[in-house]
C-alpha positions in Angstrom: 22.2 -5.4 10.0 20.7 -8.7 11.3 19.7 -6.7 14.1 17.4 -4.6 12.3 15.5 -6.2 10.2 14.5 -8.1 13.6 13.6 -5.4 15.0 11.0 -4.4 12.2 7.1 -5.8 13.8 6.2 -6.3 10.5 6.3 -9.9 9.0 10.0 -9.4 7.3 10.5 -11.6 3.2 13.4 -13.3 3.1 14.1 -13.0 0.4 12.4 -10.0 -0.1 10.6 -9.3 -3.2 10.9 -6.8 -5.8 9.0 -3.9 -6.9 6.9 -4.7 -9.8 6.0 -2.2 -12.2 2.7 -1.1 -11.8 1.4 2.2 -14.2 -2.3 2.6 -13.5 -4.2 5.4 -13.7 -4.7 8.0 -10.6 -7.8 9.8 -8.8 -6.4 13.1 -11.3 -7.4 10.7 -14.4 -3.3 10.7 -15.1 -1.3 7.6 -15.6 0.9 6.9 -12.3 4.0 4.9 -12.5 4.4 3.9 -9.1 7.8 2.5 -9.1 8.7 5.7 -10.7 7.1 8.0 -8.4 8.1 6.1 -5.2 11.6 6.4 -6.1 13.7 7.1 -3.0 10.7 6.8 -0.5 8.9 3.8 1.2 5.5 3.3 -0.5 2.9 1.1 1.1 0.9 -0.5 -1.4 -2.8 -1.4 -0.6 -5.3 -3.6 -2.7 -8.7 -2.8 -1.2 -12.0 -1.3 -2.2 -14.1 1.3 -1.1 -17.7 -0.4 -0.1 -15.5 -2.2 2.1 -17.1 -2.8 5.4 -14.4 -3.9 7.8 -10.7 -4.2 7.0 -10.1 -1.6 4.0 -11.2 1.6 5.9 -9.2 0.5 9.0 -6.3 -0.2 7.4 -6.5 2.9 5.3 -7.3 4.9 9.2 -4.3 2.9 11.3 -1.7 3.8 8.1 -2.9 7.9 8.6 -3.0 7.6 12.4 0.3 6.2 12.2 2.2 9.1 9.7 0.2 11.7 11.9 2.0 10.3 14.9 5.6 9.6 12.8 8.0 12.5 12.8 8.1 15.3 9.7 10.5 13.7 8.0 9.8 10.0 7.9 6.4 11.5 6.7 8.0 13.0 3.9 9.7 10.1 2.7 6.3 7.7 2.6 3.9 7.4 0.2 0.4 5.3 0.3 -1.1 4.3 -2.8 -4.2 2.6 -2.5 -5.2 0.5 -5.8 -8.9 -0.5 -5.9 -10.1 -4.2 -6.9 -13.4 -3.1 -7.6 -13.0 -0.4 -10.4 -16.9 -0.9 -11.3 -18.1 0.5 -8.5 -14.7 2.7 -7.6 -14.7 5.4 -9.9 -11.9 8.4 -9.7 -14.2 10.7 -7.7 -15.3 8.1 -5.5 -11.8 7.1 -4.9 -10.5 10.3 -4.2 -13.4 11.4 -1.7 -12.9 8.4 0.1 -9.3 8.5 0.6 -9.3 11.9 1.6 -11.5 11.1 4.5 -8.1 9.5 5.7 -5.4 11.6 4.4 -6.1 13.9 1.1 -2.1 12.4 0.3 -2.8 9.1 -0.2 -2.9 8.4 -3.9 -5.9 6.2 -5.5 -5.5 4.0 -8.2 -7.6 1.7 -10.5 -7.6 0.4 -13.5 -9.5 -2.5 -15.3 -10.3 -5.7 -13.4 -7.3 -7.6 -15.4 -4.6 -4.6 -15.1 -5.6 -4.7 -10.9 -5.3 -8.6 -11.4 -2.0 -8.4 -12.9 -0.6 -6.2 -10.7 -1.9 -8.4 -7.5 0.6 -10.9 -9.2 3.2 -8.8 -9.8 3.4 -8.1 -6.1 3.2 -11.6 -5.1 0.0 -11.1 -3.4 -3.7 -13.3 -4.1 -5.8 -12.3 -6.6 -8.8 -10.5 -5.4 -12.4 -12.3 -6.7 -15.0 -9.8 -7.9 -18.5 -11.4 -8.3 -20.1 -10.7 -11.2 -22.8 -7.9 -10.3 -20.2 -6.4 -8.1 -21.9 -6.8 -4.9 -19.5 -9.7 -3.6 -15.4 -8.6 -3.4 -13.0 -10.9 -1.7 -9.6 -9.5 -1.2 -5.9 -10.1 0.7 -5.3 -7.3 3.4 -2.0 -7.6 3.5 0.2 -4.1 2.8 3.4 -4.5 1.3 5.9 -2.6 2.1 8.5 -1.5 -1.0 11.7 0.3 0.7 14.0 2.6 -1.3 15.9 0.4 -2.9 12.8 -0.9 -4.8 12.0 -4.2 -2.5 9.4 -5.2 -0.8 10.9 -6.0 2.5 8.2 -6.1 4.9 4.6 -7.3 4.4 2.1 -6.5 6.9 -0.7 -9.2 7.2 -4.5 -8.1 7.8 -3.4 -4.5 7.4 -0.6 -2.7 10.2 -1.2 -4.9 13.4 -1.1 -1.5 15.2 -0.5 1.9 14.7 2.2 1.7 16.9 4.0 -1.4 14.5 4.0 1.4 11.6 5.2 4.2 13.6 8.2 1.8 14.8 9.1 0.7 11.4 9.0 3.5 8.8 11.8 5.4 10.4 14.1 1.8 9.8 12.3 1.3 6.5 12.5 5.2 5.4 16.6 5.0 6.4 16.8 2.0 4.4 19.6 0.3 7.7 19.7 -3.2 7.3 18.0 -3.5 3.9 20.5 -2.3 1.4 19.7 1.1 0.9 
């Protein structure tokens, strides 16, 4: 088991943390329990923001290169859920448009400033600074990584390092070998 988990690129949590849960509301206007939903699958969880100019829409492109170049059914067992910091500016429709330019699966979350806050501590992760006309968003680019068994195992820092890091560890992280699934 020790093997594995060495193996993964990603930056591995010892110990790792668990899934918080988060219920916000999707790009479909319905509430989405993502603990719930992600139940038996990997889901990479994002904190970003669509006016992002740099790191957001290359994270979001690296994650969909990487399940496009993943096999069928390690696809099938991941799910991305992107939860915006900036729900001022991120409305459903704007969320959903912009996702889809990566992969229409993806699902798009917001909610109000202190539910996105809350849920930044609930996954152990810094709180994103909004300034107060909206023009100014600071955020961590980290995605987290929560495996079947409901932990967040793996944290990628600044997004997946590569495309090929994510295509090398959802098949371990999807199988659940050497983190207690």
């Amino acid at each position: 088991m020790e093997g594995e988990a060495n193996a993964i690129h990603g930056g591995v949590l010892r110990p790792p943390n668990p899934q918080p849960s988060l219920v916000l509301t999707d790009t479909d206007g319905t509430s989405y329990d993502v603990k719930a939903r992600g139940a038996g699958k990997v889901t990479l969880v994002y904190f970003g923001y669509t006016h992002c100019p740099d790191v957001c829409p290359t994270t979001m492109a690296d994650i969909a290169q990487a399940l496009r170049e993943s096999t069928a059914p390690v696809r099938e067992k991941v799910t991305v859920v992107f939860v915006t910091v900036d729900p001022h500016r991120d409305s459903r429709s704007a969320l959903r448009s912009w996702l889809d330019e990566f992969d229409p699966s993806f699902v798009g979350l917001r909610g109000t400033l202190p539910q996105v806050i809350a849920a930044q501590r609930a996954a152990n992760l810094p709180v994103s600074k909004v300034s107060k006309n909206g023009k100014t968003v600071e955020h961590s680019p980290e995605v987290i990584a929560y495996t079947p068994d409901r932990l967040a195992h793996v944290l990628y820092f600044d997004g997946p390092s590569t495309i090929e890091d994510l295509v090398h560890d959802l098949p371990i992280l999807t199988t659940g070998h050497g983190f207690g699934a």
